[in-house]
C-alpha positions as CSV (number, residue, x, y, z in Angstrom):
1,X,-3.1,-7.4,-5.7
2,X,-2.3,-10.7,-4.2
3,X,-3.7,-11.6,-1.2
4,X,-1.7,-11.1,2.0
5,X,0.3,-14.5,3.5
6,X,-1.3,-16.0,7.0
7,X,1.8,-14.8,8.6
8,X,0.9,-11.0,7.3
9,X,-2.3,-11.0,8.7
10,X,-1.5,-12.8,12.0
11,X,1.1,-10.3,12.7
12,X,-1.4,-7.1,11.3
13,X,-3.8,-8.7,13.8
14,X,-1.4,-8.7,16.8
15,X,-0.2,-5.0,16.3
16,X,-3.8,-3.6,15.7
17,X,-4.9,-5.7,18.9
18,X,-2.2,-4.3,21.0
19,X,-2.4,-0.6,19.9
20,X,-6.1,-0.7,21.0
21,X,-5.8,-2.2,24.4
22,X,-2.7,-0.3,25.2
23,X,-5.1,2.7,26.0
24,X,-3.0,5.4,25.1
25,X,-3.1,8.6,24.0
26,X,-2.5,9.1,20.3
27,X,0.7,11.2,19.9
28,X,0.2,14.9,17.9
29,X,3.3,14.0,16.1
30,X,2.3,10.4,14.7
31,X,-1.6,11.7,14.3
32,X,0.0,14.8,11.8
33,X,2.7,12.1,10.2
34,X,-0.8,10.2,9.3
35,X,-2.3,12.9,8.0
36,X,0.6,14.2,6.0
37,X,1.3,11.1,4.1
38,X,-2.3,9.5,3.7
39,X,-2.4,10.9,0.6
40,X,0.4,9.7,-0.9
41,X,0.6,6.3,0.9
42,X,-3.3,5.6,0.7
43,X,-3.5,6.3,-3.1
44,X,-4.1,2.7,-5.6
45,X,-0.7,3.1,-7.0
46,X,1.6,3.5,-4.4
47,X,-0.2,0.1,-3.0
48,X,0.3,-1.6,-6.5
49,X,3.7,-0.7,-6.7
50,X,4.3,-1.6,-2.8
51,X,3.1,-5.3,-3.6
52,X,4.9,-5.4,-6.8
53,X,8.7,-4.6,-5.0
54,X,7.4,-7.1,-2.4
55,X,7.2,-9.7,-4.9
56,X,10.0,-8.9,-7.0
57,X,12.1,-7.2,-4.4
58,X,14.0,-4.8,-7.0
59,X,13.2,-3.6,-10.3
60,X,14.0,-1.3,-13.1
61,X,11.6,1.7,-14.0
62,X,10.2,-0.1,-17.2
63,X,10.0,-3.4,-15.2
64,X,7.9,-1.4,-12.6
65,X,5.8,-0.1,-15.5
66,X,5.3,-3.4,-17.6
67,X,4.0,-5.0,-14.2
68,X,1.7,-2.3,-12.8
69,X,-1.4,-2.2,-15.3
70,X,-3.3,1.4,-16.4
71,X,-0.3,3.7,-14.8
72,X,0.8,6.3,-17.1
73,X,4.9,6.8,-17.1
74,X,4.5,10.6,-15.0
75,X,2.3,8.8,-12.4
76,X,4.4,5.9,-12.5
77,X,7.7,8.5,-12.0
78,X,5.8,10.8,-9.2
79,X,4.5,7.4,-7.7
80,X,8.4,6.3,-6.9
81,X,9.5,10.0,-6.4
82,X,7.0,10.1,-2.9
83,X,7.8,6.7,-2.2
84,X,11.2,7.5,-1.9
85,X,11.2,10.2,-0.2
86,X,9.0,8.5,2.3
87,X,11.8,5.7,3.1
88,X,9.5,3.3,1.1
89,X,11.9,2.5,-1.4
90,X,15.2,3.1,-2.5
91,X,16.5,4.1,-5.8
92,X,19.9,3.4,-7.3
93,X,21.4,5.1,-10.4
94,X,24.4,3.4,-12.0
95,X,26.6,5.6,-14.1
96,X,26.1,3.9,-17.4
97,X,24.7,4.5,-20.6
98,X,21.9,4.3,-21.1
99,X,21.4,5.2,-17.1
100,X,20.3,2.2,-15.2
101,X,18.3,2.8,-12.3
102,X,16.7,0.4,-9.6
103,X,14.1,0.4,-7.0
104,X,14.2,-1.8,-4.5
105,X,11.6,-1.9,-1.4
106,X,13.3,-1.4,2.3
107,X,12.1,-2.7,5.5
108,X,10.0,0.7,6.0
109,X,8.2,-0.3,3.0
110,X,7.6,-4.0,3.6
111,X,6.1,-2.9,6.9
112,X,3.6,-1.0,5.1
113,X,2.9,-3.4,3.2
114,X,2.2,-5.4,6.4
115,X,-0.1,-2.5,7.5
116,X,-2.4,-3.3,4.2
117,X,-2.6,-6.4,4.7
118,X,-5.2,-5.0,7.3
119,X,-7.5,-4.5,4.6
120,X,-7.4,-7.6,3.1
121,X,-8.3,-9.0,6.9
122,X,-11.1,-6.2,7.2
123,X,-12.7,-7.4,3.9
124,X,-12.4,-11.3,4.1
125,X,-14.6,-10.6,8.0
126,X,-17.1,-8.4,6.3
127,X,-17.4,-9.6,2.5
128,X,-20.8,-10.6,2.5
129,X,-22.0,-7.6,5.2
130,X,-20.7,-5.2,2.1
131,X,-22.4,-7.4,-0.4
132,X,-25.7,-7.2,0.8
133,X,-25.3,-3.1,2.2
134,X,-24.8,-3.0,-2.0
135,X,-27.0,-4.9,-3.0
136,X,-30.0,-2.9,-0.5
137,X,-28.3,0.3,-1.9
138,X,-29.0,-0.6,-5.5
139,X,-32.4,-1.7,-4.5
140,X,-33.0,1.3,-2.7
141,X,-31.1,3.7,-5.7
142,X,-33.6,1.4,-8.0
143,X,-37.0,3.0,-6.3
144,X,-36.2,6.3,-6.4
């Protein structure tokens, strides 16, 4: 994955500062919503494929697949299946033959994309505090 544009992370940094000062209760429905689509949103490919549309905005299936490295074609098709069902993505079948079909990321999924950008923050602050917890780890591992 590329890394995330200043912009991204100044505007991940201003939402995550004001959801935290704001105080507030945690709404049931939003804390379930989490819950319910951490699996699929969280996984390695759906965040692959999420910067991929960002770059290239719309793609064809085999497009997708030639650009996203180690994903088998049934991961690749249940990948974009959840995605779309999640208002990540849209996907657009023209009635030719052979059938073309695009995906093409929507807002929904550009702000997610926005939301990992987080990461990337999160890991540029504390590379070298996860560098050395590995490297005491191994050490550690190493004696026993």
């Amino acid at each position: 994955m590329r890394s995330p544009i200043k912009s991204q992370i100044a505007k991940t940094k201003a939402i995550y500062e004001g959801h935290h000062q704001s105080g507030d209760e945690v709404d049931p429905r939003v804390q379930k919503l989490v819950e319910d689509l951490l699996g699929h949103i969280a996984d390695k490919w759906t965040m692959i494929i999420l910067e991929v549309l960002v770059e290239h905005k719309q793609l064809r299936f085999t497009q997708i697949y030639k650009l996203v490295d180690g994903i088998s074609q049934k991961m690749l098709t249940q990948t974009l299946r959840y995605m779309e069902r999640d208002g990540l993505l849209t996907r657009t079948v023209y009635p030719v033959v052979p059938p073309h079909v695009d995906y093409k990321i929507t807002d929904m999924g550009l702000t997610l994309s926005t939301a990992f950008c987080g990461v990337w923050v999160w890991a540029a602050g504390n590379l070298i505090k996860v560098e050395e917890a590995r490297r005491k780890f191994a050490a550690k591992s190493k004696q026993t």
